[in-house]
Backbone as a ProteinNet text record, in pm:
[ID]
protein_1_A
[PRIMARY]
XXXXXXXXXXXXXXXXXXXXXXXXXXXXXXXXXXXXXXXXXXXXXXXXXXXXXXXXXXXXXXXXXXXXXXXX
[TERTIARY]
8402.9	8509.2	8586.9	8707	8784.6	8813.2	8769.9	8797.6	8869.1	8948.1	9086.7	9035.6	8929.7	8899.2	8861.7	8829.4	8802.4	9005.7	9038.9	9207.6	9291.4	9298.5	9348.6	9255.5	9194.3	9078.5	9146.7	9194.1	9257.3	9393.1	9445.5	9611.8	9618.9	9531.8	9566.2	9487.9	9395.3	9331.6	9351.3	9458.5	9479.9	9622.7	9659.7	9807.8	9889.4	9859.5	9970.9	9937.4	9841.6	9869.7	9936.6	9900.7	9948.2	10136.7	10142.6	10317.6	10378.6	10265.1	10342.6	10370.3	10244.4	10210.3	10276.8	10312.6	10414.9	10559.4	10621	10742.9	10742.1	10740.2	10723.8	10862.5	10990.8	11083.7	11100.6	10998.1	11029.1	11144.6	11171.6	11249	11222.4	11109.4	11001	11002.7	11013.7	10973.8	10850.7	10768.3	10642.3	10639	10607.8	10627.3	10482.2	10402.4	10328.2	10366.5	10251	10278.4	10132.4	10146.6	10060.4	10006.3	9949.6	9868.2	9817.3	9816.3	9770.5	9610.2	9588.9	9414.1	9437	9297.9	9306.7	9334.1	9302	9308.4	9423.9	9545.2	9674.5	9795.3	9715.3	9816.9	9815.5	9757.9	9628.8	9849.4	9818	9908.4	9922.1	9821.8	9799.2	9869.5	9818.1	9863.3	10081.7	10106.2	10213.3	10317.4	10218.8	10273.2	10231	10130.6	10119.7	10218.6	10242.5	10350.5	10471.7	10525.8	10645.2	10681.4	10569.2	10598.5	10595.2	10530	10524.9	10643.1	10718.4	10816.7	10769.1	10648.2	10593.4	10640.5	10739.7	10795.9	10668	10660.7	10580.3	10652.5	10582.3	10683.9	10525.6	10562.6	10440.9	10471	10344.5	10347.3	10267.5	10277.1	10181.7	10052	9952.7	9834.7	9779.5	9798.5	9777.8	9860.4	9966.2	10053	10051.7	10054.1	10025.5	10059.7	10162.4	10229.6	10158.2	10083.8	9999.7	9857.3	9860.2	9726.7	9728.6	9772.3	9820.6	9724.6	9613.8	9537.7	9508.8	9597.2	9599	9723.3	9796	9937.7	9852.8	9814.8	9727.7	9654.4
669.4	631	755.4	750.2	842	856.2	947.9	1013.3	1126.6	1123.5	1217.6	1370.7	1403.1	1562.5	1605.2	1453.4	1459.5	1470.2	1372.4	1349.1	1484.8	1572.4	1713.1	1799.9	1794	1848.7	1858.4	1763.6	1702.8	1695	1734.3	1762.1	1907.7	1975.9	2096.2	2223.2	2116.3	2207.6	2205.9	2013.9	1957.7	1945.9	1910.2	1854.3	1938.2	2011.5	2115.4	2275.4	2305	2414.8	2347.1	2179.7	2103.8	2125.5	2097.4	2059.4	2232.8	2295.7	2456	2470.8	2462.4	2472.8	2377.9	2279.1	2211.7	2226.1	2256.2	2286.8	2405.2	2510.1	2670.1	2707.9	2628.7	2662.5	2624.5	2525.7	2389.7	2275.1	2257.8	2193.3	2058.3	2052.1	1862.1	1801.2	1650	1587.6	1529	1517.2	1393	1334.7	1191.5	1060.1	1031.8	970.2	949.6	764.2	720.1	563.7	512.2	510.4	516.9	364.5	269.5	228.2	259.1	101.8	147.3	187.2	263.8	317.1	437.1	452.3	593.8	664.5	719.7	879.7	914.2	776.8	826.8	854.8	822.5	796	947.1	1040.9	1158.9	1248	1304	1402.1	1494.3	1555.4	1667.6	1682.7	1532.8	1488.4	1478.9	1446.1	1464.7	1620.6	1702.5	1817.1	1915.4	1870.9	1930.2	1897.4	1699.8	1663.7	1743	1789.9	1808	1981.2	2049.8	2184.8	2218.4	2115.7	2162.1	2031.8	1942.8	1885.5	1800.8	1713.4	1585.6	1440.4	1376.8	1270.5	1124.8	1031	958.4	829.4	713.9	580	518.3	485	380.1	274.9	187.4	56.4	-28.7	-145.9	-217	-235.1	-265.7	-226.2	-367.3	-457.1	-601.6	-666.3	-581.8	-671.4	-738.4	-838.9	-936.1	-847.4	-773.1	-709.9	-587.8	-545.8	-437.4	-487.4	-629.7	-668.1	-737.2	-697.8	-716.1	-834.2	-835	-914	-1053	-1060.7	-1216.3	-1261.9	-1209.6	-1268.7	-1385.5	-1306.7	-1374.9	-1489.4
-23891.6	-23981.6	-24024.4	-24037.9	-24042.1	-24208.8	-24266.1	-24433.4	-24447.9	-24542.2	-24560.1	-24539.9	-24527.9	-24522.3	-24363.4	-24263.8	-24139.9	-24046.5	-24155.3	-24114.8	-24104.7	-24214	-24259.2	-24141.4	-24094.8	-24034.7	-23862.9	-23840.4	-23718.9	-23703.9	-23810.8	-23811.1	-23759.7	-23848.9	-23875.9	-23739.6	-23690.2	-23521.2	-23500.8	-23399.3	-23319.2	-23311.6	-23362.6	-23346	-23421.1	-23470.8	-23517.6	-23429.4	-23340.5	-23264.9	-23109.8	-23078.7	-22946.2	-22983.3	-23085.3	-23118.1	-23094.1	-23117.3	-23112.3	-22972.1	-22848.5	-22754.5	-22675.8	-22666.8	-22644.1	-22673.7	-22759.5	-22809.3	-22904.7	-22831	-22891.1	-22942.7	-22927.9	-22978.7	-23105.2	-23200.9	-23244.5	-23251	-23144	-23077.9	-23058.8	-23090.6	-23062	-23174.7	-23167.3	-23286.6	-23238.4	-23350.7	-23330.4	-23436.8	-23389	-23487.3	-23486.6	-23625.4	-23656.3	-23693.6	-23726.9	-23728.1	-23865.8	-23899.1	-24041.6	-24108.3	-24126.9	-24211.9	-24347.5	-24411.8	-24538.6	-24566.4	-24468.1	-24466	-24592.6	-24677.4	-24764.6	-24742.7	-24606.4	-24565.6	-24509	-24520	-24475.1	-24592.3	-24764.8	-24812	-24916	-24880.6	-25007.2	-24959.7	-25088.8	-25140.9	-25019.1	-25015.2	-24967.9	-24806.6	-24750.7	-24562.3	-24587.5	-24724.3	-24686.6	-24716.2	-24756.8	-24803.6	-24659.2	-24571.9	-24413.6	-24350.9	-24341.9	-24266.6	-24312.2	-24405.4	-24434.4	-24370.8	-24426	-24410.1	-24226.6	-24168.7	-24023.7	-23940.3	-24020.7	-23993.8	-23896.7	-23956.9	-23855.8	-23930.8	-23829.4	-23935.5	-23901.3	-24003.6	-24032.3	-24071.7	-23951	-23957.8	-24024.5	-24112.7	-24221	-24200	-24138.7	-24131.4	-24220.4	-24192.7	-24317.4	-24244.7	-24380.4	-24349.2	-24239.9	-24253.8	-24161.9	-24077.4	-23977.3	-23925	-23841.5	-23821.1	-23645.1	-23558.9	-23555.4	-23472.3	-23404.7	-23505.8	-23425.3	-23347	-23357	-23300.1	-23171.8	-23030.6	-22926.8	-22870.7	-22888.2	-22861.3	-22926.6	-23010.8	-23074.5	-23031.3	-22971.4	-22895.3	-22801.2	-22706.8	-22591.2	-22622.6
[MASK]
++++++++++++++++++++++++++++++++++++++++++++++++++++++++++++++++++++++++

């Protein structure tokens, strides 16, 4: 299960030296897609997103839409 200190943990190894290493000019955008889970909503995840310019599309926490498998 994913908890806000494992989340910050994984921004900050992973995806913020890939976005460098990938787009060394910062020249890249990366879109994030968010839920109303705890560990997406903490102060702190949006003061990383901001300073390293990772934009964040928030979705709702239950949408049919994200559940591909109840279409079927």
């Amino acid at each position: 299960m994913m908890n806000s200190d494992k989340y910050i943990d994984v921004i900050e190894s992973k995806v913020i030296p890939d976005k460098k290493t990938a787009f060394p000019d910062s020249g890249g955008i990366l879109h994030f897609q968010h839920d109303l889970a705890p560990c997406f909503r903490l102060k702190e995840r949006k003061t990383i997103f901001k300073k390293h310019k990772l934009n964040v599309l928030d979705g709702p926490g239950n949408s049919p839409d994200l559940k591909p498998i109840e279409k079927l």
